[in-house]
C-alpha positions as MATLAB code, in Angstrom:
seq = 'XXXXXXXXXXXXXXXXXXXXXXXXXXXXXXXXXXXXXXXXXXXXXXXXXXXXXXXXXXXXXXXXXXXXXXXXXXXXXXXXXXXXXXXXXXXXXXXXXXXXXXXXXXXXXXXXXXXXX';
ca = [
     -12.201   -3.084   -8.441;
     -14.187   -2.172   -5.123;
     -15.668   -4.844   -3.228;
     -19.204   -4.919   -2.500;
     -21.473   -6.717    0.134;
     -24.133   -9.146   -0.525;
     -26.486  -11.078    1.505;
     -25.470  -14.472   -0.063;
     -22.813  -16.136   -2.192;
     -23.857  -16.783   -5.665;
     -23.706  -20.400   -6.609;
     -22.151  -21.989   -9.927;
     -18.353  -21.254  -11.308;
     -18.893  -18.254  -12.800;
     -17.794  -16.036   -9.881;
     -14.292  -15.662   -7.426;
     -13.387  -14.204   -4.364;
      -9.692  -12.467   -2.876;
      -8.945  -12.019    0.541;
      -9.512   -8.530    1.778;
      -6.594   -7.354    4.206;
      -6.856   -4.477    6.074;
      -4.987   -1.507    5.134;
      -5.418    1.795    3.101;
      -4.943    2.168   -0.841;
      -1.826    4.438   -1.425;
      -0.446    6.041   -4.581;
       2.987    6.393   -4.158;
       4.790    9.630   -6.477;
       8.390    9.487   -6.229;
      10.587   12.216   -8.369;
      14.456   12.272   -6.489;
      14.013   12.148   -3.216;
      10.155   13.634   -3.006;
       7.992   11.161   -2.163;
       4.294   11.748   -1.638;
       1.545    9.546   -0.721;
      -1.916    9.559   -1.983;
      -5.145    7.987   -0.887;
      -7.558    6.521   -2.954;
      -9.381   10.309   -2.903;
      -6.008   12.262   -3.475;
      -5.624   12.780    0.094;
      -2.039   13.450    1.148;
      -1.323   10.635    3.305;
       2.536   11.101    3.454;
       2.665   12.082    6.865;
       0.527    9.518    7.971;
       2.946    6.724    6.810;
       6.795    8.215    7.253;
       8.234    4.902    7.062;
       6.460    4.055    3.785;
       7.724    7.714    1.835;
      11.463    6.400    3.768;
      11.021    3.715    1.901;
      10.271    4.861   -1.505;
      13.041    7.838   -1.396;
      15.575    4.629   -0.658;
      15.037    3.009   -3.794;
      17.432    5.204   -5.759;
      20.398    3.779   -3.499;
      19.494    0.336   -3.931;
      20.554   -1.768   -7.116;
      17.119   -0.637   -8.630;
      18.084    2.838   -9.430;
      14.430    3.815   -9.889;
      14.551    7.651   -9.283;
      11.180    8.264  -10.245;
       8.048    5.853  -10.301;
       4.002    6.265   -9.640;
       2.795    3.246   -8.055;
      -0.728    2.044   -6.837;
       0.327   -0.015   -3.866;
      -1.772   -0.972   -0.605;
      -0.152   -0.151    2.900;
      -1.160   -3.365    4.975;
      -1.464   -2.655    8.925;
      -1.032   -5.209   11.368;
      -2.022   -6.510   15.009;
       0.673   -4.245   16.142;
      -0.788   -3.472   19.553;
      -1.232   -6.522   22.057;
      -4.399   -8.187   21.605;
      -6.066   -6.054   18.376;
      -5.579   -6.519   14.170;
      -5.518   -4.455   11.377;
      -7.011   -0.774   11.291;
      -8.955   -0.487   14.320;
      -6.070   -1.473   16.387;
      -3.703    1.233   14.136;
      -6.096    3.817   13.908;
      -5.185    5.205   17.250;
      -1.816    4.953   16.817;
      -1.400    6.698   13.831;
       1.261    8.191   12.726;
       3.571    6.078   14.832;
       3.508    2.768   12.423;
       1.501    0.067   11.552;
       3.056   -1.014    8.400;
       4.083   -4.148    7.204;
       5.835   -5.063    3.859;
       4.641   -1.320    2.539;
       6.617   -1.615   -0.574;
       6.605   -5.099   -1.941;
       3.954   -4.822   -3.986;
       5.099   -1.743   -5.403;
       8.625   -2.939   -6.381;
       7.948   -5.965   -8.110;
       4.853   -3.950  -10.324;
       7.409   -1.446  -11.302;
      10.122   -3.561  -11.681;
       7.714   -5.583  -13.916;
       6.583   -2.383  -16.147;
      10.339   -1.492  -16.610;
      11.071   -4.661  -18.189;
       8.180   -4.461  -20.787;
       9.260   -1.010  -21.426;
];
């Protein structure tokens, strides 16, 4: 679901709230050891986040075995550069990094899935 703004909070118990983090939405396509990344538009994003595809095409070694998956993950950035957070502090260092805990989510969805299966 996409957030919206409002003006105000609504009052009574009938509504909730998450915490946004900063980061960018990524669809993650693994088949072997291709890995693509996707953003919310389609946009290939692989380049953009090396260490996340590195991460995906790794899974196959690990005890997981999972040699090919799709999964809707979020790639969180972080105050990375001294004295800025999130994506306006990444934005200009893009491609270089920015990404914490890419692939936590991702795992534990799939991993999840596979057992219903």
């Amino acid at each position: 679901m996409m957030a919206v703004p409002a003006a105000e909070l609504p009052d009574g118990s009938q509504w909730s709230y998450e915490v946004k983090w900063d980061g960018y939405r990524a669809q993650i396509v693994k088949n072997g050891r291709s890995v693509s990344l996707a953003s919310r538009h389609l946009k290939d994003i692989t380049t953009q986040f090396i260490a996340v595809a590195e991460a995906a095409r790794r899974l196959d070694e690990r005890r997981d075995r999972l040699r090919s998956i799709i999964g809707d993950s979020g790639v969180l950035l972080s105050d990375a550069l001294p004295g800025t957070a999130g994506r306006q502090a990444c934005r200009p260092a893009l491609p270089s990094g920015c990404v914490a805990q890419p692939f936590r989510a991702a795992r534990s969805d799939v991993n999840g899935w596979r057992a219903r299966a």
